[in-house]
C-alpha positions in Angstrom: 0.0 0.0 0.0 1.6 3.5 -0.7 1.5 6.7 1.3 0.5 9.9 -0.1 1.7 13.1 0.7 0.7 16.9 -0.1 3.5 18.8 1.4 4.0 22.8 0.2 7.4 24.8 0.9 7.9 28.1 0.3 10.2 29.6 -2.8 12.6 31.3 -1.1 16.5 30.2 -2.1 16.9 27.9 0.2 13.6 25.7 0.3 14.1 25.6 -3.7 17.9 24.2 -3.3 16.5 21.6 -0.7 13.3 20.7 -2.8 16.3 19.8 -6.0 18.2 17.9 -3.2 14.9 16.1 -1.7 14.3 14.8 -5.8 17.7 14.0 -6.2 17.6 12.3 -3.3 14.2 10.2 -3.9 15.8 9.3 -7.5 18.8 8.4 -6.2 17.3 6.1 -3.3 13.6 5.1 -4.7 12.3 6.3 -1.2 9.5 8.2 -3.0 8.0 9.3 -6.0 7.6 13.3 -6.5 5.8 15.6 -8.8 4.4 19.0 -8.7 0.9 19.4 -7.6 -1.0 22.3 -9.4 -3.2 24.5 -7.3 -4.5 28.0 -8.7 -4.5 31.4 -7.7 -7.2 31.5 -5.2 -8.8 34.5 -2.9 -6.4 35.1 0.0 -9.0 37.2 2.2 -8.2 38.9 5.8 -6.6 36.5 8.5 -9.6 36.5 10.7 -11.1 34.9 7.5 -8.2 32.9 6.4 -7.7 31.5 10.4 -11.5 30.7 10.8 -11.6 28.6 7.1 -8.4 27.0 8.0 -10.6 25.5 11.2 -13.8 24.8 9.3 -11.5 22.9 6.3 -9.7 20.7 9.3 -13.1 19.4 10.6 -14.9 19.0 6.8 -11.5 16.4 6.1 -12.7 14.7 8.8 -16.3 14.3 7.6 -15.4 13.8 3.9 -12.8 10.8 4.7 -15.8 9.8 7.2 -18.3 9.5 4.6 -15.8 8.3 2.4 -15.1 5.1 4.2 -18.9 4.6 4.6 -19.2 4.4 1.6 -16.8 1.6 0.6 -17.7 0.0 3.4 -21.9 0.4 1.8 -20.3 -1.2 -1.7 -18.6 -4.3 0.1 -21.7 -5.2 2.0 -23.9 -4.6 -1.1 -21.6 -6.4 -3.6 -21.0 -9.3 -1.5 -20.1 -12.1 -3.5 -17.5 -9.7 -5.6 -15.9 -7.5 -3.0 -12.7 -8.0 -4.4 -13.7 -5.9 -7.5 -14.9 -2.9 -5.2 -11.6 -1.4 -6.3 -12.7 -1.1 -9.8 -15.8 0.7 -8.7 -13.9 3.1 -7.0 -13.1 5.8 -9.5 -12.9 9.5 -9.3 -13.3 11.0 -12.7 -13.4 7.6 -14.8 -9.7 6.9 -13.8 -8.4 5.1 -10.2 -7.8 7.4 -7.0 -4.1 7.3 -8.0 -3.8 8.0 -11.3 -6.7 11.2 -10.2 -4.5 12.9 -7.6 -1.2 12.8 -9.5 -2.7 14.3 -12.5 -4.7 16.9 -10.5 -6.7 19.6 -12.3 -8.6 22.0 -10.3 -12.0 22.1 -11.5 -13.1 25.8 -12.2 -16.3 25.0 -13.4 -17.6 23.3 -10.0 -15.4 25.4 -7.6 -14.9 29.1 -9.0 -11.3 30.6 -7.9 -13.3 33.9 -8.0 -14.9 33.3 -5.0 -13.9 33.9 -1.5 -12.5 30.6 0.4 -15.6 30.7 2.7 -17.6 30.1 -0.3 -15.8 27.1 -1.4 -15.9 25.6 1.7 -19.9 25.9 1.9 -19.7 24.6 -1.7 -18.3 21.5 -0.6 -19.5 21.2 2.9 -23.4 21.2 1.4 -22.7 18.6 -1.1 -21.2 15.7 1.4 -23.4 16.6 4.1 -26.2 16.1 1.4 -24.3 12.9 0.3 -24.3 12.0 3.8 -28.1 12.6 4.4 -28.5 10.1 1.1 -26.0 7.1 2.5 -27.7 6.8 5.7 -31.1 7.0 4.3 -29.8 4.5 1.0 -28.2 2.3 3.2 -30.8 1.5 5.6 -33.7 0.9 3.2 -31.3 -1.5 1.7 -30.5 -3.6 4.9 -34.1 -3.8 5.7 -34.9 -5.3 2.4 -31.8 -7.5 3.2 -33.1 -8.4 6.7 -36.5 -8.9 5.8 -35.0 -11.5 3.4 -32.3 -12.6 5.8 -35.1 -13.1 8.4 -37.8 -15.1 5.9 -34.9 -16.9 4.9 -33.9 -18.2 8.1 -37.1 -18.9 9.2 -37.7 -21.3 6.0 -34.6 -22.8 5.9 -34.1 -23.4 9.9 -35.7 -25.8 12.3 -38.6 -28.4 11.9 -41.3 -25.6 13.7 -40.7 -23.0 10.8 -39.0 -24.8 8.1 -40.3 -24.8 4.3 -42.0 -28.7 4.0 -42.2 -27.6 0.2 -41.4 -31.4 -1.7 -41.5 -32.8 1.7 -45.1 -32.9 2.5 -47.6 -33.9 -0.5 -51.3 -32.7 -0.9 -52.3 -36.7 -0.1 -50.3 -36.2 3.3 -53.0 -33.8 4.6 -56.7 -34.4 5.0 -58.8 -31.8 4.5 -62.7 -32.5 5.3 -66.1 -31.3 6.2 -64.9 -32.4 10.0 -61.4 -33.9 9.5 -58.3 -32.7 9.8 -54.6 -33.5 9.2 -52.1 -31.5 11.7 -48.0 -31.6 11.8 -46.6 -32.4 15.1 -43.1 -31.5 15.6 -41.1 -34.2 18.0 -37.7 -34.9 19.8 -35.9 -38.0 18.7 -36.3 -38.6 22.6 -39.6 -38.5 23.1 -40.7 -40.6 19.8 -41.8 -43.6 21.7 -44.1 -41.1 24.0 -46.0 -40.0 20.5 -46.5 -43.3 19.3 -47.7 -44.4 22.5 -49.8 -41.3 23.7 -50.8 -39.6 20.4 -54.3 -41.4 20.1 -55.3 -40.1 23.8 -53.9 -36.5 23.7 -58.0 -35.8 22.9 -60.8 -37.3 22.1 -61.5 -38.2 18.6 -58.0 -38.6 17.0 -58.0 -41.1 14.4 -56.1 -44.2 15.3 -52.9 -45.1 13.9 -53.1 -41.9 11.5 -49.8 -40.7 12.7 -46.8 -40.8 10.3 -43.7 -39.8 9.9 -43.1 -37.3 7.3 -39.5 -35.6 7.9 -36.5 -35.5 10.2 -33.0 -34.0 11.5 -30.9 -34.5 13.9 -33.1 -32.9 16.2 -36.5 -34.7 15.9 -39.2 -35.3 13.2 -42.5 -33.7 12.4 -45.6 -36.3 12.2 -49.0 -36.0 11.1 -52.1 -36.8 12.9 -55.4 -36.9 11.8 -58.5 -35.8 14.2 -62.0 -34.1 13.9 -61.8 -30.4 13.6 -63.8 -29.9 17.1 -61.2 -30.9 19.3 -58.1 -29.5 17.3 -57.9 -26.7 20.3 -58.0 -29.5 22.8 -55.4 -31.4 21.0 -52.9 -28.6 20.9 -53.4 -27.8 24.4 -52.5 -31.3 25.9 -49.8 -32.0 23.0 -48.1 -28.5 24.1 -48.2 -29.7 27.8 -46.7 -33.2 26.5 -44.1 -31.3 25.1 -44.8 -31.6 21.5 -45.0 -28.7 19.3 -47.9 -27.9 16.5 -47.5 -26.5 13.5 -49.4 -24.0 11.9 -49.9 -25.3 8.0 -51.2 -25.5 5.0 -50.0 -25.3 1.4 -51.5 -21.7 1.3 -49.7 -20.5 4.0 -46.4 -22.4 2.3 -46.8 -20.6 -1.1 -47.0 -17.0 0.6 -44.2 -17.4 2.1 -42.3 -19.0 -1.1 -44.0 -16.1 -2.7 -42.6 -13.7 -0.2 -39.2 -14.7 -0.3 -38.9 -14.8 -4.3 -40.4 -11.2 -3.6 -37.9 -10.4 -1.4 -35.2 -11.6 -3.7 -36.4 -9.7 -6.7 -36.6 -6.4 -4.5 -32.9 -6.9 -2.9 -31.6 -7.5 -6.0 -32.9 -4.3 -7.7 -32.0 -1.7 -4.5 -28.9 -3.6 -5.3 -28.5 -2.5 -8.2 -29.6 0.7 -7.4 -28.1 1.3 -4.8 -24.3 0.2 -6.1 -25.0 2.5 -9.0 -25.6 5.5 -6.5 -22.4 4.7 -4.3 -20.1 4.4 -7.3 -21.3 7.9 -8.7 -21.7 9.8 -5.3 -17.8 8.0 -3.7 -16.8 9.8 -7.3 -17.9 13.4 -6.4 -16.9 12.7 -3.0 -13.1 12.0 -3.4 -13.1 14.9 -5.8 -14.2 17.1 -3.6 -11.9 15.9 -1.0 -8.9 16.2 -2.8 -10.3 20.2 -3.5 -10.6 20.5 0.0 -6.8 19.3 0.6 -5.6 21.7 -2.2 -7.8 24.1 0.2 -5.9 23.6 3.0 -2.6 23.5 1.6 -3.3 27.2 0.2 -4.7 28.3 3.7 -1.8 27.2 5.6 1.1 28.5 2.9 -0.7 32.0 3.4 -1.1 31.1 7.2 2.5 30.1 7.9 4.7 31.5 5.0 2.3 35.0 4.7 2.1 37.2 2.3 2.8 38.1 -0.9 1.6 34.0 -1.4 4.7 32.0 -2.7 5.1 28.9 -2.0 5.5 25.1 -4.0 2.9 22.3 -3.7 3.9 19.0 -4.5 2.7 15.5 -4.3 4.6 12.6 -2.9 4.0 9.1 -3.2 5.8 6.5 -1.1 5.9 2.4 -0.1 4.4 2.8 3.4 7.5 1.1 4.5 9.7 3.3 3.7 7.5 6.6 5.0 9.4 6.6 8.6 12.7 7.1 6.7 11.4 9.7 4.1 9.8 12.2 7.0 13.5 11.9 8.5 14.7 13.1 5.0 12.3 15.7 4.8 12.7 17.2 8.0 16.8 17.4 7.4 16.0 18.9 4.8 13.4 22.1 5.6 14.5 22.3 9.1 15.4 25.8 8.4 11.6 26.6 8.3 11.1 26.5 11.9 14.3 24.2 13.6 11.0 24.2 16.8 9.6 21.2 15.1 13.0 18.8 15.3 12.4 19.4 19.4 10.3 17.1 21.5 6.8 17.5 20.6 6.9 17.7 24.6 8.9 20.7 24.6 7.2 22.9 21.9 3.8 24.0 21.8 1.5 24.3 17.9 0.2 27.0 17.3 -0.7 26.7 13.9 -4.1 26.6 12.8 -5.7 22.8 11.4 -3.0 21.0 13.1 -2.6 19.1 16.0 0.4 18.7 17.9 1.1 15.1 16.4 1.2 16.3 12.8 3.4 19.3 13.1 6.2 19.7 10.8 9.0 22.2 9.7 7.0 22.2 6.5 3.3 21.8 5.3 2.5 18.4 5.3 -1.4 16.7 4.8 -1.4 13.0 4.3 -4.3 11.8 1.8 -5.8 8.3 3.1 -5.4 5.4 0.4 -6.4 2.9 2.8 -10.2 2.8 3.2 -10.6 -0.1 0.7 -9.5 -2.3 3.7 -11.5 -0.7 6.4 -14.2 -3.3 7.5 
């Protein structure tokens, strides 16, 4: 899995020499991969504006990679069978994450750079919180469809009380009369000799020797009995206090619920469908917005900590996770002239700088971009 990396330094002499060393370096070792990243000439604003966006841009990452994962974690569960292709639903712009990010374009057309920062962050902000509003809503229609089913299925493929007898028990198995009855007994394996043996004298007019056996598992059987329909109550009562379960059945009852389930199946399938469909376009405008928002932040904290007139390089670094301890020890040798605080303890040296926390504080402007998600459960 690689790391990724939007780190901005400013163009003074120095910083430029050390960006030349840091690619000579990354060629030289393989440690990383480094291009430029391209963000435009945005609206700079006054720095009670700039310090209040730089806030509201740390908390909508947080949300955006939120819903992000949510939303791979929506296609696994819906896809089931083929999560292992939910990487090739993941696209941003028709082309993998990846391939997106290094080739960066900021999009005019959906994010104006004539407007103030504020305004792009409300641009944004409403359409993931409306994205949001959608998933939750999306995703739980779709697991109730897929409980319902879940549930049904269960019930019809479980025990011998609610089991489908579909195939097992024939039309001939059941009589059906003016005052006759047939009704389905379900029985322990230990107690089998008890049925035989009491059956006929639960009630009053049971017919004798009408009780067969008509399916079994490891559990017990089920066992039809024949009686009069006038004392059916009677019978369940004493069979119930014998220990021996009826069952409520009839073929009716056994096609609604066939009918149910293929229902069921047919209405799963298409939110589905749907529903994949949705997550697949909406992860898409997601991920493009969040890789805005990091261009956003980069910009706010180059004005922030490099000021005015705005100068500074943003550029994109890609690494082997295993080598990303090593590189951030190359990259801090190498700006530590920005701000020589951030080689001392973080226990020593207090952050003052706006959208970071004291963990992620470096001599230069770093913002890592998540690639993991895919493996979030």
């Amino acid at each position: 899995m690689r790391d990724l990396w939007l780190i901005s330094v400013p163009l003074d002499k120095t910083s430029s020499k050390s960006v030349e060393k840091l690619k000579h370096i990354l060629g030289k070792t393989n440690l990383a991969s480094c291009c430029k990243f391209s963000i435009p000439e945005l609206k700079v604003g006054i720095l009670d504006s700039l310090l209040r966006v730089s806030d509201e841009l740390s908390t909508l990452d947080t949300l955006i990679e939120s819903v992000m994962t949510k939303t791979c974690q929506c296609m696994r569960e819906v896809m089931e069978q083929a999560r292992d292709k939910v990487t090739e639903n993941v696209l941003a712009n028709r082309v993998d994450m990846m391939r997106y990010v290094t080739s960066f374009q900021w999009d005019k057309a959906k994010y104006p750079t004539s407007l103030p920062l504020s305004s792009l962050v409300n641009i944004i902000n409403k359409d993931v919180s409306q994205v949001e509003v959608e998933l939750k809503s999306r995703a739980a229609a779709y697991r109730s469809v897929k409980a319902s089913l879940q549930c049904l299925e269960d019930k019809l493929e479980g025990g011998l009380q609610t089991c489908s007898l579909k195939g097992i028990v024939r039309r001939e198995d059941l009589v059906v009369s003016q005052y006759l009855t047939t009704l389905l007994v379900v029985v322990s394996r230990r107690d089998y000799m008890q049925w035989e043996m009491t059956y006929e004298s639960l009630s009053e007019f049971v017919v004798p020797r009408s009780s067969r056996k008509l399916n079994e598992d490891g559990e017990g059987g089920i066992f039809s009995v024949t009686l009069f329909k006038r004392v059916v109550d009677e019978f369940k009562s004493k069979a119930q206090e014998s220990k021996f379960t009826v069952r409520d059945y009839s073929f009716d009852l056994e096609e609604k619920q066939q009918q149910k389930r293929k229902e069921l199946r047919v209405h799963k399938k298409e939110h589905c469908g749907t529903f994949v469909h949705w997550l697949k376009v909406n992860y898409n405008q997601v991920f493009i917005a969040w890789i805005h928002l990091k261009a956003l932040r980069v910009f706010v904290e180059s004005v922030l900590r490099y000021g005015l007139p705005v100068n500074y390089q943003a550029l994109l670094i890609q690494s082997d996770r295993k080598f990303s301890k090593k590189l951030k020890e190359e990259l801090s040798s190498l700006f530590v002239h920005l701000d020589p605080t951030a080689t001392v303890s973080k226990m020593d040296v207090t952050c003052d700088i706006p959208g970071l926390s004291q963990q992620d504080y470096f001599s230069y402007i770093c913002f890592h971009i998540n690639t993991n998600m895919l493996e979030l459960s």
